[in-house]
C-alpha positions as CSV (number, residue, x, y, z in Angstrom):
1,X,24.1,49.1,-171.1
2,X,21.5,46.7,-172.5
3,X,19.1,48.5,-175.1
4,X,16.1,45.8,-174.5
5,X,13.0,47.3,-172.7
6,X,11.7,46.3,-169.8
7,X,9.2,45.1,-171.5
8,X,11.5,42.6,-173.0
9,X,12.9,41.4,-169.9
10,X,9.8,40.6,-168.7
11,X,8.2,39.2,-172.1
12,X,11.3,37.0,-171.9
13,X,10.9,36.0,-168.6
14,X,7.6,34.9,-168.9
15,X,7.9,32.5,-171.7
16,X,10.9,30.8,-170.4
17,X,8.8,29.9,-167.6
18,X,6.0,28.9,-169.5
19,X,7.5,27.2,-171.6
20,X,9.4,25.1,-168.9
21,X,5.8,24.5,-167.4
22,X,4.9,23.0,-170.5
23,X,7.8,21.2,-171.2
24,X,7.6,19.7,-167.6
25,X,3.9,19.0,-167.7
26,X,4.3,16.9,-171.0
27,X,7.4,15.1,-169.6
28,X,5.3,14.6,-165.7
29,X,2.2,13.3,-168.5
30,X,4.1,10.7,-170.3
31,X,5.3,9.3,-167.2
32,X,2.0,9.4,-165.8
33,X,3.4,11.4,-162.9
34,X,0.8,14.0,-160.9
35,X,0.8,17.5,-162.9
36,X,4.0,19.9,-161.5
37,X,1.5,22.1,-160.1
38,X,0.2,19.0,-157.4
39,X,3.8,17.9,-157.4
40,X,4.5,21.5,-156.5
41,X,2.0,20.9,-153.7
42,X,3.4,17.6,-152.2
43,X,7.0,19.1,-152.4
44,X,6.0,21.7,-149.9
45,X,4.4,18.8,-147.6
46,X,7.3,16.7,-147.7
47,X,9.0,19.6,-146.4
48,X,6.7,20.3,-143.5
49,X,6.8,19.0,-139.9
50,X,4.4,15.2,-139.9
51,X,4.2,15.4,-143.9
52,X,1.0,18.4,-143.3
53,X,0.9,21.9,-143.0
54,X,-2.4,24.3,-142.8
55,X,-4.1,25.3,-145.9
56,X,-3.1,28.4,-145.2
57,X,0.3,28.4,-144.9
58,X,0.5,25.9,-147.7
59,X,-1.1,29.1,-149.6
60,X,1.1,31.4,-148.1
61,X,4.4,28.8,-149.6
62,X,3.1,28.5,-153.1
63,X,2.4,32.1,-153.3
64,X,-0.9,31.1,-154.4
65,X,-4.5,32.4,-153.3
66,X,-6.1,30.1,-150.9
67,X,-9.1,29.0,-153.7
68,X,-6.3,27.6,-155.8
69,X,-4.5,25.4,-153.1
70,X,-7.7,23.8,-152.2
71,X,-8.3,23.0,-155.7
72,X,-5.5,21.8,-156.0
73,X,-5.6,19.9,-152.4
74,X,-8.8,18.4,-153.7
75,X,-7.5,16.7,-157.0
76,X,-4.5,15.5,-154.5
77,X,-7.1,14.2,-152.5
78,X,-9.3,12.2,-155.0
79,X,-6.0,10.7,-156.4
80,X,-5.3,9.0,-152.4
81,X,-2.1,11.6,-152.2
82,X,-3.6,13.9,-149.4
83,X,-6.0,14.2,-147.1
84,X,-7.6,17.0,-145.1
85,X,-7.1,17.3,-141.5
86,X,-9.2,19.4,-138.8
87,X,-7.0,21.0,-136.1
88,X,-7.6,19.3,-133.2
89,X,-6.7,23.2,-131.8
90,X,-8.8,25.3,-134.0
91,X,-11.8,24.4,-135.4
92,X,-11.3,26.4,-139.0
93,X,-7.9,25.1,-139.2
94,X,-7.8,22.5,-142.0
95,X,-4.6,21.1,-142.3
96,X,-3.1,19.3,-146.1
97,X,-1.5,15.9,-145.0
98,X,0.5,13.8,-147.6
99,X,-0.4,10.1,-147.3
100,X,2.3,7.1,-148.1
101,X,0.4,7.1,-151.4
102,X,1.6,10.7,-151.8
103,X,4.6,10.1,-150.7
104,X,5.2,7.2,-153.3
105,X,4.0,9.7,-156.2
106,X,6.6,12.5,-155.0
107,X,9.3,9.8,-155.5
108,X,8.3,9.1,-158.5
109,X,7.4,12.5,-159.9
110,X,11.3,13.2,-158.9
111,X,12.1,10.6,-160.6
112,X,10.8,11.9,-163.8
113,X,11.8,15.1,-163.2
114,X,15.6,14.5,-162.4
115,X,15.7,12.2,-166.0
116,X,13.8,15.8,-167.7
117,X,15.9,17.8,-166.4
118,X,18.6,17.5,-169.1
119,X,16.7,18.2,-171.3
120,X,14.6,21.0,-170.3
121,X,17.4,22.7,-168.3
122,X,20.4,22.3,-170.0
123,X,19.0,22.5,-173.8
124,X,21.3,25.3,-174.7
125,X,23.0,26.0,-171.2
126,X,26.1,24.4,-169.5
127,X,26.4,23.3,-166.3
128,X,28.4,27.5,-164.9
129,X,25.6,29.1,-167.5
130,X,22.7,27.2,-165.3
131,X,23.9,28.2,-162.1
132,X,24.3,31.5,-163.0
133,X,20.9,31.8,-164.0
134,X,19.5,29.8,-160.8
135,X,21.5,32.6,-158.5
136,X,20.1,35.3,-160.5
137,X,16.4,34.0,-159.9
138,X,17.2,33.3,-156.4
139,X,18.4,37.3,-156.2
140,X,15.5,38.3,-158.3
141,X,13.0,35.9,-155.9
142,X,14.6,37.3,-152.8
143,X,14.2,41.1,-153.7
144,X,10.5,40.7,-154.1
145,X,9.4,38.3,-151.3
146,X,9.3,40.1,-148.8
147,X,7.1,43.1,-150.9
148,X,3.9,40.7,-151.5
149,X,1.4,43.0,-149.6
150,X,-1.4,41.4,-147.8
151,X,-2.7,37.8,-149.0
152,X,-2.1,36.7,-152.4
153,X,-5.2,37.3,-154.5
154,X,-6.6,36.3,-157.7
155,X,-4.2,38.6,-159.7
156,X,-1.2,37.6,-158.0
157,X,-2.1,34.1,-157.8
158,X,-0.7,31.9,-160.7
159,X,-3.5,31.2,-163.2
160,X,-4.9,27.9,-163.1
């Protein structure tokens, strides 16, 4: 049996994936690739039907609170990546729509991200000890998604 807390675990936990976050961000930065969190964004529109999907349900994907995503869809949108739609079905239905511009900066941000993740990844892991780990997130992510009650909010949301 393991004699670390669970306060350990989850101390531990938490600054691998910061960490990571920052090791990404300064790798996406010196590429002059969009930030993971907007390439985060344009990864989930890629993914949907037409390249959009409804801010909502773009929320509801990221696990983020609905605030965030449209911040986020608004920096996407300055930059010429996305574009807000109206629903030409409901009138407070705003849809997130990647534009070819968008879709250019995913490529790219993949790109950087596939020549990164050697590094950032596989520091101090081998190739078995990595997907080991990714199965045991995927377990760990799979146990809890279904237990989020009621929409994200500002403390469940990831911080800005």
């Amino acid at each position: 049996m393991n004699d670390l807390s669970p306060e350990t675990h989850l101390d531990t936990f938490l600054r691998a994936t910061r960490i990571v976050h920052v090791r990404l961000a300064q790798a996406f930065s010196v590429a002059e690739a969009v930030p993971p969190r907007e390439a985060s964004v344009l990864t989930s529109l890629s993914r949907a039907p037409g390249y959009q999907m409804r801010i909502e349900e773009l929320s509801q994907d990221m696990l983020m609170d609905k605030s965030t995503i449209s911040r986020l869809v608004d920096r996407l949108e300055r930059a010429g990546y996305v574009e807000r739609l109206a629903s030409q079905h409901d009138r407070r239905a705003v849809y997130a729509a990647m534009t070819s511009e968008g879709r250019n900066a995913l490529r790219h941000v993949t790109r950087v991200f596939r020549s990164a993740f050697e590094d950032v990844f596989l520091g101090d892991l081998n190739a078995k000890e990595l997907e080991v780990m990714t199965d045991l997130l995927s377990r760990l992510y799979l146990a809890n998604a279904n237990r989020v009650d009621g929409p994200l909010s500002a403390t469940t949301a990831s911080p800005e």
